[in-house]
N, C-alpha and C positions, 0 to 999 in steps of 0.2 A: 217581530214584536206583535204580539196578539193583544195587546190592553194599551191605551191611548189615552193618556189623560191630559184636560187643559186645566191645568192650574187655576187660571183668571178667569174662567169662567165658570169652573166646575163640572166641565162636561165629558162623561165614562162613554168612551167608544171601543166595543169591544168587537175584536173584528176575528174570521177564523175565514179560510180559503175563499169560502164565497158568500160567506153571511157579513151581517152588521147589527150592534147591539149597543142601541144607546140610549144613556138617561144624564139627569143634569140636576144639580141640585137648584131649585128655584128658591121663592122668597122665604125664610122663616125657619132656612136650614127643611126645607120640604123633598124630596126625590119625587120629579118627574121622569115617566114611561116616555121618551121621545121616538124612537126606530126598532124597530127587528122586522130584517127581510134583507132581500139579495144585498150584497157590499156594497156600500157608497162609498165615498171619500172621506174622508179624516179632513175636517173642519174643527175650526176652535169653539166656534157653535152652533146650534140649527134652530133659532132664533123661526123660521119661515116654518118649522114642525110644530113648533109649541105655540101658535097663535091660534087664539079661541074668542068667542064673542062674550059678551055680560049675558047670564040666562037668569033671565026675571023667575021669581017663585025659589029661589037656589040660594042659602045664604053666606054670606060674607065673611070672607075670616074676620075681621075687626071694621068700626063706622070710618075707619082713616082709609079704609083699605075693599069699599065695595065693590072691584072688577074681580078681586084674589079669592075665587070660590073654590074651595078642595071639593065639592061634591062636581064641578065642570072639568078637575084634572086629571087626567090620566097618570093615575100613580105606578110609584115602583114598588111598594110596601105600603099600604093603608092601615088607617087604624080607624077607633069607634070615636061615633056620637063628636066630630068635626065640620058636620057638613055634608059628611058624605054616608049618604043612606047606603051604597053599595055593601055588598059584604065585607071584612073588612080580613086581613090579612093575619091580625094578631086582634087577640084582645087581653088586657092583664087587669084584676080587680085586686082593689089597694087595702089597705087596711081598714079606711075609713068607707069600703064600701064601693067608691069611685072606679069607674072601667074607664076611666078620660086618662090617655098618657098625651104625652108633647115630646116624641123625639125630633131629634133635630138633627142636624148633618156634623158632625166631629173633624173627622179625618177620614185620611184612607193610605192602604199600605197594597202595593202588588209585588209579589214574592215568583219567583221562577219554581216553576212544578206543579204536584198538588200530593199533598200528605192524602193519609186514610185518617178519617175519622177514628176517635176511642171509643169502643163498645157499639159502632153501628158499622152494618157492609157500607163498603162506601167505594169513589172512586179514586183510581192513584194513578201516579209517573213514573213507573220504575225505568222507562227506558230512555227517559228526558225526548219525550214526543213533544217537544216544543211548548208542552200547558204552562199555563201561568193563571196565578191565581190573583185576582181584585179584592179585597176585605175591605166597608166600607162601614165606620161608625159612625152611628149616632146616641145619643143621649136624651134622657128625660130628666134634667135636673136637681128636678122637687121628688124623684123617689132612688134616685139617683140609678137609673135603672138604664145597664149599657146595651146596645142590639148592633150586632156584627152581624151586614147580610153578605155573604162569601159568594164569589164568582170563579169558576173555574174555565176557563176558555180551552176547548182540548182542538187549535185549528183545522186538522188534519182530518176529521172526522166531521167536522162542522157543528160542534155541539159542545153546550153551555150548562155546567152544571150551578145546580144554586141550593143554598142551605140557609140557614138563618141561625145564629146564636145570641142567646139572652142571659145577660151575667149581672147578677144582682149586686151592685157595691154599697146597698147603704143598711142601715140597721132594722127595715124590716120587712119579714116576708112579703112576696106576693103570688098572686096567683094567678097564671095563663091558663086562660079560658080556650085559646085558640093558638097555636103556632104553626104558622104554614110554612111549607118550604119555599115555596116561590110564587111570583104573585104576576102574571102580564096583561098589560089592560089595553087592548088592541082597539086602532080609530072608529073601526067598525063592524058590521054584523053576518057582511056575506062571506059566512062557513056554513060549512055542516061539520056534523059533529059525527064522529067517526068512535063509534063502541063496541066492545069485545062484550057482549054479553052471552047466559044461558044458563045453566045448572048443570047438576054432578050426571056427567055421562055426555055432555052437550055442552062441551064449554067453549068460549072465545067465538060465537059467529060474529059476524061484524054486520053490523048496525048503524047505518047511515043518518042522519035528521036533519032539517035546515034550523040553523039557528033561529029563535024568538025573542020576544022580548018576556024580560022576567028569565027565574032560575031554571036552567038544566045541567044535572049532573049525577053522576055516577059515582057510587060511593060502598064502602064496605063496614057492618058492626057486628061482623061476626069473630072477631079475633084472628081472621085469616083475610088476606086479599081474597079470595074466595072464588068459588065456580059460578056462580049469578054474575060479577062482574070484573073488571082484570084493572088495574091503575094505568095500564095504557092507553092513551086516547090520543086521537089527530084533529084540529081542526083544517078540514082542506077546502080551498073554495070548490062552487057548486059543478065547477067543469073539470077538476082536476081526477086524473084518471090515474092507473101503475104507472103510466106511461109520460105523463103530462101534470102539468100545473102547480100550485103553489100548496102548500102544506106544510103544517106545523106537527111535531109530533111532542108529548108530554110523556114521562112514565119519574115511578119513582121507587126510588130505591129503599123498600120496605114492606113487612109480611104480615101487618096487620092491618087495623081500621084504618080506612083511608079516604081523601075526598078529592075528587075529581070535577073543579063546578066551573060552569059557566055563566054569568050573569051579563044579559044586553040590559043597560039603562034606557031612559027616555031619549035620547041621544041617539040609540045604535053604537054606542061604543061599548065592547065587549071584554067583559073581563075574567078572567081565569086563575084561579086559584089552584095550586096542590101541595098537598100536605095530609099531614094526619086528621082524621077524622075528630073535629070536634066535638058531635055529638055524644060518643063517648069518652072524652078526654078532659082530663084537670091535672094543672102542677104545683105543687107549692113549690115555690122558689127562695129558699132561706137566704140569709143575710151569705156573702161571700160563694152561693152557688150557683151555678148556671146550668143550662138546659139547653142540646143541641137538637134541632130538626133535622130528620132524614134527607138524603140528597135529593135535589128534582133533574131529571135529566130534560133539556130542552132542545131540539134542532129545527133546524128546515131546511126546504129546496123548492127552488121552484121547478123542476122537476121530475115532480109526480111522486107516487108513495113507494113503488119499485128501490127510487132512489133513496128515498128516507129511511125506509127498512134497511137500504144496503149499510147507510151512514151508520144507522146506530148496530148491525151487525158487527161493524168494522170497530166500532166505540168499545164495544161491548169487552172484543175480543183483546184489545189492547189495554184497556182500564178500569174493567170490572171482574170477571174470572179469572183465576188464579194464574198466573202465568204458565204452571205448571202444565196447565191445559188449555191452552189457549189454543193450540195448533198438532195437542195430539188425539191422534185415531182412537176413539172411544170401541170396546172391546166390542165384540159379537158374542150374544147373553143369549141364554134360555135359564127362564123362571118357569117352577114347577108350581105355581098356582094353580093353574088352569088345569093341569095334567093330575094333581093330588090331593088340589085343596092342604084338607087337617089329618089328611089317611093317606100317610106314608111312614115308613120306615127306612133304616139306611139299607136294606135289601132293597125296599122298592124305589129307592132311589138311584142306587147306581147303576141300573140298567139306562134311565135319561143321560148320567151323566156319561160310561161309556159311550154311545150312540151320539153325546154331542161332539164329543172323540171323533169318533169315526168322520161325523160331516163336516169337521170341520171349524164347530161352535169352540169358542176360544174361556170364552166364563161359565160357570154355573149357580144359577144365585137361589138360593133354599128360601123362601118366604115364609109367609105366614105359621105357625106352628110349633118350631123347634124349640120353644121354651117351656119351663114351666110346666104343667096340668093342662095345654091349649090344645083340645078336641074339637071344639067350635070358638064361637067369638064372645063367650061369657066370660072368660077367666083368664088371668094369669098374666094380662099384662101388665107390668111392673118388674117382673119375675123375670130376671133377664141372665137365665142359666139353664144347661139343658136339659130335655127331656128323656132321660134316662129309659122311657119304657120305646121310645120314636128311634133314637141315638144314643144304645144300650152300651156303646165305646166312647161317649162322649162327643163333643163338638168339636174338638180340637184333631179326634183323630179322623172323623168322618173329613176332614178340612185336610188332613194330611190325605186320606186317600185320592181326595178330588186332585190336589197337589201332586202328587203322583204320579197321576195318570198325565199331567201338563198343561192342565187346566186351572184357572184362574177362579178363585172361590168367592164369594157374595152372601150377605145374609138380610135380611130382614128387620130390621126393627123400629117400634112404633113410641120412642122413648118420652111424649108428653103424656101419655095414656097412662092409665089405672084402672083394673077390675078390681069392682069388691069381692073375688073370689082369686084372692093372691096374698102371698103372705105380705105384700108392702104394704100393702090396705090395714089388714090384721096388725103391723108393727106400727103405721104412721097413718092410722084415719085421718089427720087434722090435715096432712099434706093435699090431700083432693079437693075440688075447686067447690066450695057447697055453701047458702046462705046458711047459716043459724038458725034452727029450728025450723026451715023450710025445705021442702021437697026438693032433693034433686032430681033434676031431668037428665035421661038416661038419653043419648043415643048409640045407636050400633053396639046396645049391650055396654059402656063403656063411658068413663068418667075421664077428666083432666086432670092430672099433675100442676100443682100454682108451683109457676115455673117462676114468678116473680119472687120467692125464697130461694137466696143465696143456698142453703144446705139439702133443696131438692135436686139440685142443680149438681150439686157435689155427689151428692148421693148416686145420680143416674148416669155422671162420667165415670166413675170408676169401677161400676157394673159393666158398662158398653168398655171401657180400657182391657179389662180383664179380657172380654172373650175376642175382644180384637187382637190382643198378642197372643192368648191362646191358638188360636186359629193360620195365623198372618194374615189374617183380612187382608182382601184385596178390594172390596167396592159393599158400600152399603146404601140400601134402600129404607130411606127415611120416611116413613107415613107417616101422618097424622088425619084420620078416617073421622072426624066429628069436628064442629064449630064447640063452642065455649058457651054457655049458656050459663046462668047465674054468677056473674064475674062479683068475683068477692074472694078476699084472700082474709084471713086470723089474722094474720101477722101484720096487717097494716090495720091504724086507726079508724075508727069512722069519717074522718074530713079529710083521708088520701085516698079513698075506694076509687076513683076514677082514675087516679094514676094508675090501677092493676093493668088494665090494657097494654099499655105502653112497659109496664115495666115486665109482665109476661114474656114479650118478644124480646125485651133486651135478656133475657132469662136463656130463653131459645136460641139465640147468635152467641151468647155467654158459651153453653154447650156447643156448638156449632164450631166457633174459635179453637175454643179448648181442645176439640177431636182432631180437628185438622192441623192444628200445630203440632200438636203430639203423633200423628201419624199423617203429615207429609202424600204419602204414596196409596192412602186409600181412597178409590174415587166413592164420591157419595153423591148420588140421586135422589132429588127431594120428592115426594110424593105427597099429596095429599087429598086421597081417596080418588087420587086422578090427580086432575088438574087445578084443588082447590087451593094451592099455595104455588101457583105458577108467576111469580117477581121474581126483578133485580135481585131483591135481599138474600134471598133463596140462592140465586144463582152467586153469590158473591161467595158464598162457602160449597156448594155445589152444582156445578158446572151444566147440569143438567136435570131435565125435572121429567116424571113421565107425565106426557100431555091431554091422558083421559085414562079411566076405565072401561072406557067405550072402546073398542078392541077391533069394533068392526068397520071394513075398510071404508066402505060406503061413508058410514059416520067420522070415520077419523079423516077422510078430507076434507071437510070441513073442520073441525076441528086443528087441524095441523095448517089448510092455508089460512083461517084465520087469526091462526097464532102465527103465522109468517112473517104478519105487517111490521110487528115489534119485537120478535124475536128471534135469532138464525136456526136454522138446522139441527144445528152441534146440541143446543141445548132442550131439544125436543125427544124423550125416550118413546121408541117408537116400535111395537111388536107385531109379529104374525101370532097369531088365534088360532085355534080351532075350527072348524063350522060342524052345524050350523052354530052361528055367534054365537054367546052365552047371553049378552047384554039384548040383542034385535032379534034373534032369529035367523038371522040374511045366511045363507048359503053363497059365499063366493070364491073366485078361483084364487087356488095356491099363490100364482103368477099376480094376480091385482091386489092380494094380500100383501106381497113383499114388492111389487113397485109402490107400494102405497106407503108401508116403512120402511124404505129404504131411505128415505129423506129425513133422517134424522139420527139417535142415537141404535141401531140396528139390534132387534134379539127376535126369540123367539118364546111365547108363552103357550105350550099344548106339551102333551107325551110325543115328544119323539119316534120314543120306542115301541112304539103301537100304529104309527106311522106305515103306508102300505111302501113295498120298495120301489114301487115308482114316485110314490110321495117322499123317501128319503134321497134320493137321484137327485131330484128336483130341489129338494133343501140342499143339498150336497154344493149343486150349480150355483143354488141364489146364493151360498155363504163364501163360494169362491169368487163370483161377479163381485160382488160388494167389498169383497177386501180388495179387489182391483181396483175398485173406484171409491172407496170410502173416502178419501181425504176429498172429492167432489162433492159427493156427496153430503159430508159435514162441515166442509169448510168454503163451498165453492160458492159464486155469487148467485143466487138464486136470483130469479127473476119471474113474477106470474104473468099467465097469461091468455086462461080461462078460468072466470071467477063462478063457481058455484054458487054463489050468492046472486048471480044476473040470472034472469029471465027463470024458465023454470029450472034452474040448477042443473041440468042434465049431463052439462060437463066440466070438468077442471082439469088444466094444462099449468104444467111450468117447466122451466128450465133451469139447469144448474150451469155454473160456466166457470174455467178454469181462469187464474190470474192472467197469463199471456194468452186468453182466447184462443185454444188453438185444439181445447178438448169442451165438451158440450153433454149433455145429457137430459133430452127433455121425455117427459113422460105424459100424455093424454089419456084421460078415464072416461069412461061411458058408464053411465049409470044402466040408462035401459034404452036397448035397441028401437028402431023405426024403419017401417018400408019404407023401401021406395025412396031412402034417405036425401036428403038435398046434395050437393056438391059441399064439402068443407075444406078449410084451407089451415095448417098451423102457422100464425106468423112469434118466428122464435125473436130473440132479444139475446142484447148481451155479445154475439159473433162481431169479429172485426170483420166493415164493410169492404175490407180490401184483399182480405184473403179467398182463398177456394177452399171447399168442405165438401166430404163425402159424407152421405145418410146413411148410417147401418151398410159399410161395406160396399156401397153400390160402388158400380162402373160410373156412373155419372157424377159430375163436380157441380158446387154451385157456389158461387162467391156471398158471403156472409150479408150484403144487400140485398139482394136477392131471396134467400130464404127471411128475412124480417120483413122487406117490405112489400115484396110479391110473394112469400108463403109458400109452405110445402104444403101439398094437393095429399089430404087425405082421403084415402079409397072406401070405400063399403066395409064393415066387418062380415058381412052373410055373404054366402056363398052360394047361390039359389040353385046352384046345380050338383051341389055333393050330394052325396048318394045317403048320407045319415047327416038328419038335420039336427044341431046342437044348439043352445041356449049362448047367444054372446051379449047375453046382459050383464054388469056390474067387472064390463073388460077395461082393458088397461095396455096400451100400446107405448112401448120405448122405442126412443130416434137416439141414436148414436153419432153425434156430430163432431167430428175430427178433421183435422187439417188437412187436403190432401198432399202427400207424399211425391 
């Protein structure tokens, strides 16, 4: 049993392998924050938790009642203008103007499982993993307005999911200003705050800070969880290392505006809010309807973030991606971007595709182009039929030749988009996202589809339905290359514009739902312009996101270990380039391109076919390696273990590790060589300390203690006495670590 209730006291003790999560309803029908942290014991109540002094200057719920301060309680859901200055969890403005609610504590119901949400990605039970779920009402009686804050306990994983729902029962609207999905108000202040931030091409580095006092946080209003900042965050105290200490991890299950905050009061008691972004957000709430928040996922461990990544990898993999793929081998892809851009034809494409033939490459996925009038990036998206002068046989059959040959087919498309130079523009100007009589702002040549209209919606499924049966699609690549700028929809009133946000994304999982129910067996890759829609939400209908446009390898280690902390392997699409890069410039080896993506969803983005034959050899080996070790690779437990982000970044190591420990694979990068090098040591992670392991083949054995706590002795890369001296900057070294026999 994962949920603990005492009746006579009122006290929710939610417990999962090695955590504990509790609150208690206090006076006035109030929910008090009591515990979260390692498991304690199951008590009727923590009476020794919840004792606080009287703090002068701080006011009182009632003159019968001056100890009972809500601005001194550590709440479990806050509301406004009670006492409590803090930010507040929800806020609802009433007819008459009033943002003052009074809920109170109702009942409460715990149900074995956890359903999926209606019209949001959400989390679920299908294999009766032990979840159980808490629903806890309360009421505001004078507007008769009910609030269910849902708890999903998933033990097994160590993680707590939490939602909020707000059902209107009385006769007249209202309007939430604010609904957060979960709200934790911790005793005190010693974290840092742990952020994925950067921009398009440089997304997720991680960003350390010690908590203060006053507001910090991380938030998105660009319509996309976006590439400047990620809804993932950890608070971990100031010594906790991969390796070590206490940490909290937050992320939430959703693809647009979001808010991520922190608030230390004058106390040092720290409080955390996530949810949707209120600065852009408003609901009306009609008589009889309700409005659900996205899911918040929450865990911890007390050791170290290693562990926490691993928790919610393992979350991830059993209650939010599709089951379908949870644990299969994601294909081995070459996209012809890089290799053709907008200037190809199916002549000069089936030479890539042959040649992926020959090495081995298992998919081939057509981007950018194939539709419509699209020579460059001004026109024709909307236009989701082909380009008859590109694929003068059509799409279906250039799809049957790929098929043919026993490769697996892929295409492109960018379905919130619209050019003013396509006929959908010409048929439904009013559908694109534009103020009235004001300038729209272009980016990337290219406008927004208001996906918040049920019949854009309908409109762009059965264009994309079409050429997926035409074809048999096998995996699509979902862009969306621009933010949303002038949010404003025709079709909703003046005093609903701040619902568009919100009601956009549900527009976009609308489509997302729909495709995937109807075609089952086509994988889809969320993209946006890289990495600008890299969530949950995304992953909940596609399993996988590509993790930059930044292609180079140098950059994509960062990039890819700082999206490690919160997200696994599997769901990272991850390619070899070209050189020199397209994005940097960098000139780097074959070999540190593909150890570099190999740790994630596997392809290749360049011409093949123009490839020298020592450079197809060499792709031939890495496409052969990696399908030997792809389920390592994508599903194994990673573990880091030199952070680019320390000192001057020069290195990054990790390791990947089989279920039964008994296979390994770590990989070590050098940015840029040094004489005279000091002595260095790898210490790997993850090996059972009781077994013996060979490194790449050797004669020599070392038991699994050994290589973590006294380290494998890495040698020099230079060679000071070869006869031709070569560049081993931007190198990349693999350890092979297997059981010995």
């Amino acid at each position: 049993m994962a949920i603990h209730v005492d009746e006579t006291h009122q006290t929710f003790h939610l417990q999962t392998d090695h955590t504990s999560y509790i609150f208690q309803v206090l006076a006035h029908g109030i929910l008090g924050q009591v515990y979260y942290g390692k498991k304690i014991h199951v008590e009727p109540q923590y009476n020794h938790l919840l004792k606080r002094e009287l703090k002068t200057a701080t006011p009182a719920y009632s003159l019968d009642e001056p100890d009972f301060q809500i601005g001194a309680i550590r709440q479990e859901y806050s509301d406004t203008g009670t006492g409590d200055y803090r930010r507040p969890a929800y806020q609802v403005t009433q007819s008459n103007g009033s943002r003052i609610t009074d809920f109170q504590y109702d009942h409460y119901e715990v149900v074995s499982g956890k359903k999926r949400l209606k019209g949001l990605p959400s989390t679920f039970d299908d294999t009766e993993d032990d979840a159980e779920t808490l629903t806890v009402h309360l009421t505001d009686d004078l507007i008769q307005l009910e609030l269910e804050l849902n708890y999903t306990v998933f033990p097994h994983q160590d993680v707590i999911v939490r939602s909020a729902n707000f059902k209107n029962h009385g006769t007249e609207s209202v309007t939430l200003n604010a609904a957060h999905s979960a709200q934790l108000d911790l005793p005190d202040k010693q974290y840092d705050l742990v952020q994925f931030a950067g921009t398009w091409a440089r997304e997720r580095h991680l960003v350390r800070t010690p908590l203060r006092a006053g507001l910090q946080a991380i938030d998105s209003v660009r319509t996309t969880s976006s590439h400047q900042e990620n809804p993932f965050m950890m608070l971990a105290r100031p010594n906790t290392t991969d390796d070590a200490g206490e940490v909290f991890g937050f992320n939430l299950i959703y693809s647009g505006d979001f808010l991520d905050q922190v608030e230390v009061d004058q106390w040092n008691t720290s409080r955390v809010l996530v949810g949707i972004n209120p600065d852009e957000f408003e609901w009306q709430l009609e008589p009889a309807k309700e409005f659900q928040t996205p899911e918040a996922v929450m865990t911890y461990t007390a050791d170290g973030m290693n562990q926490l990544s691993q928790q919610l990898a393992a979350f991830y993999e059993e209650h939010l991606v599709n089951a379908k793929y949870k644990r299969m081998e994601r294909p081995i892809l070459v996209n012809n971007w890089e290799a053709t851009y907008f200037d190809f034809t199916d002549k000069k494409l089936m030479p890539i595709v042959k040649q992926a033939k020959k090495l081995g490459i298992e998919m081939f996925v057509l981007d950018d182009g194939w539709f419509g009038h699209r020579n460059d990036d001004k026109s024709s998206l909307g236009d989701w039929f082909a380009d008859l002068k590109k694929l003068p046989k059509g799409i279906s059959t250039f799809a049957d030749e790929v098929h043919d040959l026993g490769l697996k087919f892929g295409l492109w498309f960018e379905p919130e988009m619209i050019s003013i130079d396509s006929k959908l523009y010409q048929k439904h100007p009013d559908w694109m996202i534009h103020t009235p009589k004001r300038r729209a702002t272009p980016e990337r040549n290219q406008y927004v589809l208001d996906f918040s209209r049920p019949e854009v919606v309908d409109y762009i499924y059965k264009m994309m339905s079409k050429v997926i049966k035409e074809t048999k699609l096998d995996y699509i690549k979902w862009d969306m290359n621009r933010y949303i700028t002038e949010m404003y929809s025709t079709a909703l009133p003046a005093d609903r514009q701040l619902e568009m946000p919100h009601r956009y994304i549900l527009g976009v999982y609308n489509l997302y739902a729909r495709l995937t129910q109807a075609y089952p067996d086509v994988l889809f890759e969320s993209c946006a312009s890289g990495g600008g829609r890299f969530d949950l939400g995304m992953m909940y209908y596609a399993p996988q996101a590509w993790a930059s446009d930044d292609t180079d390898a140098a950059e994509r280690m960062k990039v890819q270990f700082g999206t490690s902390y919160g997200y696994p392997q599997s769901m990272m699409g991850s390619h070899v380039s070209a050189v020199p890069n397209e994005q940097t410039g960098r000139i780097t080896p074959l070999e540190t391109r593909a150890n570099v993506a190999f740790y994630g969803a596997f392809g290749y983005e360049l011409d093949i076919s123009k490839m020298s034959d020592a450079e197809k050899q060499a792709v031939k080996k890495q496409v052969a390696f990696y399908k030997q070790h792809r389920a390592l690779y994508q599903f194994g437990k990673l573990y880091r273990l030199d952070s680019p982000f320390n000192g001057d970044g020069n290195v990054m190591s990790w390791v990947v590790v089989d279920d039964d420990q008994d296979h390994a694979i770590a990989t070590r990068y050098q940015l840029l060589n040094h004489p005279n090098a000091p002595y260095e040591r790898l210490y790997l992670r993850g090996l059972d300390p009781d077994k013996q392991y060979r490194v790449n083949d050797s004669d020599e054995t070392y038991y699994g203690d050994e290589l973590m706590n006294a380290g494998l002795f890495i040698g020099s890369e230079f060679d000071e006495d070869a006869d031709v001296k070569k560049s081993v900057d931007f190198s990349s070294r693999r350890f092979m670590i297997d059981v010995a026999k």
